[in-house]
N, C-alpha and C positions, 0 to 999 in steps of 0.2 A: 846761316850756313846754307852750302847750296845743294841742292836735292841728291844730287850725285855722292858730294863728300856725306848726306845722311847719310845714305843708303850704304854706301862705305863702314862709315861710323858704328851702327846698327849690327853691318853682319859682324864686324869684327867683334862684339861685344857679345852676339848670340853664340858665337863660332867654338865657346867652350861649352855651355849648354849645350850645344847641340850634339856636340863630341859622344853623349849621355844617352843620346836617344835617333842616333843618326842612322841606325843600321835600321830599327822599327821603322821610321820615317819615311827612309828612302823605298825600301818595301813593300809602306801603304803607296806613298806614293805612285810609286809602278804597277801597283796592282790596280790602282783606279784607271791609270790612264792605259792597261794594257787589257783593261775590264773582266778582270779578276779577282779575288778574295788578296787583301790584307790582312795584316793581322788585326786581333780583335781589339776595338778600340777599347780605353777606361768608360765605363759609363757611369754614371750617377749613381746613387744608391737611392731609388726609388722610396717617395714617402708618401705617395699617392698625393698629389697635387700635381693638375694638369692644366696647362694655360695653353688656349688655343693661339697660334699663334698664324690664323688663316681668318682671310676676309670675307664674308659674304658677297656674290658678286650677283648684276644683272645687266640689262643692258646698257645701264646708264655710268656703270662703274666705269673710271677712267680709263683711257686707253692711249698706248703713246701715235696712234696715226688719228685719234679719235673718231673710231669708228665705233659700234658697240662690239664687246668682244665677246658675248652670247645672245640669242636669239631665240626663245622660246617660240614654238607653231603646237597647237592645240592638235593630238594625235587624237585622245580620247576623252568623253567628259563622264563624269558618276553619272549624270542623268542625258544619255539613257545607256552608257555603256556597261556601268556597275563598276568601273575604275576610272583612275587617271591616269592621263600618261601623255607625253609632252616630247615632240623630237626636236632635238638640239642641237644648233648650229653653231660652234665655238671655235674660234680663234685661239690658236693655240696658245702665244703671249702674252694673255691677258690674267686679271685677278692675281690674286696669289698662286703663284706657277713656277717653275722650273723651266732653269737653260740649259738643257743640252749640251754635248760637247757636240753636236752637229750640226747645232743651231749657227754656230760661226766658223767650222771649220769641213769642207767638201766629203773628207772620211773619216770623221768624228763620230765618236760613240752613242747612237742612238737612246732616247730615251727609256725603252721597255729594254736595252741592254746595260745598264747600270746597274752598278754590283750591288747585290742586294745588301749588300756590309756597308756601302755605304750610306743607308737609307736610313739609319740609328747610329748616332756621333753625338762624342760629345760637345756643348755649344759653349761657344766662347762667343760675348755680348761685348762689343765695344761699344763705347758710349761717347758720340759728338755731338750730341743734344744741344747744348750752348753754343758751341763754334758753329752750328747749322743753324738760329736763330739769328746770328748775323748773315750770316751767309748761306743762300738757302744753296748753293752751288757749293758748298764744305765736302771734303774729299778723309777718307781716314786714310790716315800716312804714316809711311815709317815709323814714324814717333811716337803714334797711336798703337801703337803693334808692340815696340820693346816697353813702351809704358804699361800696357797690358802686361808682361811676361813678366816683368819685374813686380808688378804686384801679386802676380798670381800663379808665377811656373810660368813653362815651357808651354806650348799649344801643343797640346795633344794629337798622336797621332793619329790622323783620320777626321779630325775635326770640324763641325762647320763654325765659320767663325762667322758672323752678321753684327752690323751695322745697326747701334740705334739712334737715329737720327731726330729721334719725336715727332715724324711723320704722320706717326700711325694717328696725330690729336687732330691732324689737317685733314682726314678722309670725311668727303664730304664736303668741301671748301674745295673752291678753282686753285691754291697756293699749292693744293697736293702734287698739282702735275707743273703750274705756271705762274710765271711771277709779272708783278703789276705791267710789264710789257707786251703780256702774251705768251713770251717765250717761254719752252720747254727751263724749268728751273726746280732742281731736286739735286738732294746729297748722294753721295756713293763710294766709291775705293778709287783710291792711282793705281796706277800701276805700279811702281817701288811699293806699297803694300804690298799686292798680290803676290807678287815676286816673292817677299819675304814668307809670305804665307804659304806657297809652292813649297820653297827649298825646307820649310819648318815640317812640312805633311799632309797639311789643312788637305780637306780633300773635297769642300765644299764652301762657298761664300754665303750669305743672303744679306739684303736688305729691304726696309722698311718703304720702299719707295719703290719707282716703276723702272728703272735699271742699275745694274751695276755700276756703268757708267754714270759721274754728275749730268743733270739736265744740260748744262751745257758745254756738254764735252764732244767735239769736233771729228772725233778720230776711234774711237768706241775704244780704245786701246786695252783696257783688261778685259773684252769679249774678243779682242783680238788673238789674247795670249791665255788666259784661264782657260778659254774652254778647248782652244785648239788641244792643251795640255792635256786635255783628257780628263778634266775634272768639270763638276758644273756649279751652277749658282740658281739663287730662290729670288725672287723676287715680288714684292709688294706683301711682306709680312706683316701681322698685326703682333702688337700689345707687346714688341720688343721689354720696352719698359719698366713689363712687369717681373723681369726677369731679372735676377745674380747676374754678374759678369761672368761669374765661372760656377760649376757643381750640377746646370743642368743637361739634360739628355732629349737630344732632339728625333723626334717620331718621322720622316720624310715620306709621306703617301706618294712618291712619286708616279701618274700617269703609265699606262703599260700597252700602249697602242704601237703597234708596231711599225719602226721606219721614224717615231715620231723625233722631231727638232726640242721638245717639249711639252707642258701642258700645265692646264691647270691642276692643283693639288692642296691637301689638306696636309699640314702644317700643324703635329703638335710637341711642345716642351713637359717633360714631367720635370718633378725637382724632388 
């Protein structure tokens, strides 16, 4: 079938679902991309189990221009200062971080302006784990989205949804960023995803890899359209994995620097 009559296919099928939760959706929806409160999303019912879902990074950690994306300079040492303390030079793009909506779009919502609601969402785990073992360039698609919804309900309004690719086993290995060529080669979302996941409410993306886009995707096209939207995306998560596809509750430490495109951030899942 071809991509189009999916996506076709797809909406017509959610189009009663959604009828059920179209008025909340639309809602969150505009309150993220007008950077304002939604309503409150469902969250988990906490059982105290927390899985960090954030990478340790330094300067060696990858980077997609491959530059180092921190830079530690020695401010203070214990001998002879009586502390430590270290000034930091960071890239914003880099480790486990967050995309802005003004990372792709000229008057897109800064990062220290993201609605504090959407910083705790409930997490919706897709899983291309296999079809990204063949193909390290595997994309989640339409089909990956209503096969989620039919196993497990509607997405949630306000939701972050991520992508687990089984990336997170490659950190540390050159396969994380590049494939036997060289080239840039890593999984991520289409756009007919994204799409779907807009019109549903999702109000946030992530995955386990260094973009939202696949490593070899030509045209950035869901940084082109996600974030212009008003909503943002996580990017280079750990321990997807260890996670339910549906039940947990995502923690978003998002950066609060002002003006910023983005930044690094700590990342965690209760269940």
């Amino acid at each position: 079938m071809c991509t189009a009559c999916l996506i076709e296919d797809v909406k017509t099928r959610m189009l009663s679902r959604r009828r059920l939760f179209s008025g909340a959706a639309a809602t969150a929806a505009a309150g993220v991309a007008a950077g304002v409160s939604g309503p409150r999303p469902a969250l988990a019912q906490a059982r105290g189990r927390v899985v960090d879902l954030t990478h340790a990074y330094d300067g060696a950690f990858p980077t997609f221009d491959g530059k180092p994306g921190i830079l530690y300079e020695t401010d203070k040492n214990f001998d002879p200062d009586g502390y430590h303390l270290f000034k930091l030079t960071i890239f914003e793009h880099t480790g486990t971080h967050i995309d802005a909506p003004l990372h792709f779009a000229e008057d897109g919502i800064p990062v220290d302006a993201l609605p504090a609601e959407s910083l705790i969402a409930p997490l919706c785990v897709i899983d291309i784990a296999a079809r990204a073992a063949e193909d390290p360039n595997a994309v989640v698609e339409p089909g990956d989205i209503e096969a989620w919804i039919s196993a497990h309900g509607d997405i949630p309004a306000g939701a972050c949804v991520a992508m687990n690719s089984g990336w997170t086993a490659r950190i540390g290995d050159p396969s994380w960023r590049n494939g036997p060529d060289g080239a840039l080669a890593f999984p991520g979302f289409s756009k007919g995803a994204t799409d779907l996941l807009a019109e549903a409410g999702a109000a946030s993306i992530g995955v386990d890899t260094m973009s939202l886009d696949p490593g070899n995707s030509a045209d950035f096209a869901v940084h082109h359209s996600w974030l212009p939207s008003g909503r943002f995306g996580i990017e280079g998560l750990a321990n997807l994995d260890q996670l339910p596809p549906a039940g947990a509750t995502v923690f978003i430490g998002a950066p609060k620097h002002r003006g910023g495109t983005g930044g690094p951030a700590r990342i965690l899942a209760m269940l």
